[in-house]
N, C-alpha and C positions, 0 to 999 in steps of 0.2 A: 717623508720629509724629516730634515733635521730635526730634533725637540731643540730651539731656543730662546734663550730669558734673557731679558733684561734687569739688570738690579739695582737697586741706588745705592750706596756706598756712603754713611758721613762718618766722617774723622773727630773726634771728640777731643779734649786735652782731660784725658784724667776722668771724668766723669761719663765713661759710654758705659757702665753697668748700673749706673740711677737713670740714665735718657733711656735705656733701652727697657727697665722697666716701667718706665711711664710711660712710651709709647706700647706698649705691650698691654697696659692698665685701660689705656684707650682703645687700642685697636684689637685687643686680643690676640690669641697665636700662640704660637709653641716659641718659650723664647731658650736658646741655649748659648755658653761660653764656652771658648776656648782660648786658652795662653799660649802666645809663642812666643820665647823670649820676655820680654818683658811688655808684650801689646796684648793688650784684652782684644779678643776678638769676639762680637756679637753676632747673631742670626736668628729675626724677628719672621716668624712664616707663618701661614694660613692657606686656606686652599688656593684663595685669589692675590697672595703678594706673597713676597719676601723683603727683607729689610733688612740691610747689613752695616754694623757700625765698631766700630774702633778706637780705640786711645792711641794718637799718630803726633810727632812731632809737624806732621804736615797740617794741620786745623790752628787757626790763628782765635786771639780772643773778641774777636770784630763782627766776624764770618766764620762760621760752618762751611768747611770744605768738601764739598759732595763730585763723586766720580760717576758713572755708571759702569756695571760691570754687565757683560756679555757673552753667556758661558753656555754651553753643549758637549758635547761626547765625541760629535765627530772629528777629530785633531785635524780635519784637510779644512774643511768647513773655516773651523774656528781660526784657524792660520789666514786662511782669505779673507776671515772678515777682517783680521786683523791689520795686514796686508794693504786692504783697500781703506779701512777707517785712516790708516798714517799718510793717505793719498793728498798730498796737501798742507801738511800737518808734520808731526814727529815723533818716531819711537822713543818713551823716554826710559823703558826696558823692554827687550826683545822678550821674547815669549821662551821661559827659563820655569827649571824645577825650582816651588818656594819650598822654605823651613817645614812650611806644612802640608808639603808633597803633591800639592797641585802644579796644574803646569798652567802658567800665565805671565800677563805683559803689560805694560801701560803704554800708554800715549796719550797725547791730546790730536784731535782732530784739524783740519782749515777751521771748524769755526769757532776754535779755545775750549771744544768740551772736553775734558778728561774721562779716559775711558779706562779699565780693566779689563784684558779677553781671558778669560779660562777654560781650561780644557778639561770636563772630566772626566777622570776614570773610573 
């Protein structure tokens, strides 16, 4: 069987490297950065979760904007989930090499969830 995860994804303004060690301070985990461009990018992990957050023009100061993301190895796999998550719904990027050499795609779903599929390698 495919290995697949599910991830929550929040969009921060400017402050995802003090959120991400406070939830890290709470929940513990291995927490790591990385920059691309100019977005911090966070990954909060443990045996039992993962936790991923960012500084994104897309997070407002009201609401915390949370995507899920849904990633595996298998690229047929992850293309059909993909595929069938826009079933109703809308690709709001097709599934494309990022800056940081993954391959992956958004959408939101029929029911307004936003979602991330990646593919790794």
């Amino acid at each position: 069987m495919t290995n697949i995860n599910i991830v929550p994804v929040i969009f921060f303004q400017g402050n995802c490297k003090e959120a991400m060690e406070f939830y890290q301070g709470i929940l513990g985990g291995s927490l790591t950065f990385n920059t691309y461009g100019e977005e911090l990018h966070a990954t909060l992990t443990s045996d039992v979760f993962c936790l991923k957050g960012l500084d994104s023009k897309i997070a407002n100061a009201e609401a915390r904007k949370v995507e899920l993301e849904v990633s595996g190895n298998d690229e047929a796999k992850m293309r059909e989930i993909f595929a069938k998550l826009c079933e109703g719904g809308k690709a709001k990027h097709e599934i494309a090499k990022q800056p940081s050499g993954e391959l992956s795609g958004r959408l939101f779903d029929k029911y307004g969830l936003d979602w991330i599929v990646t593919i790794n390698k």
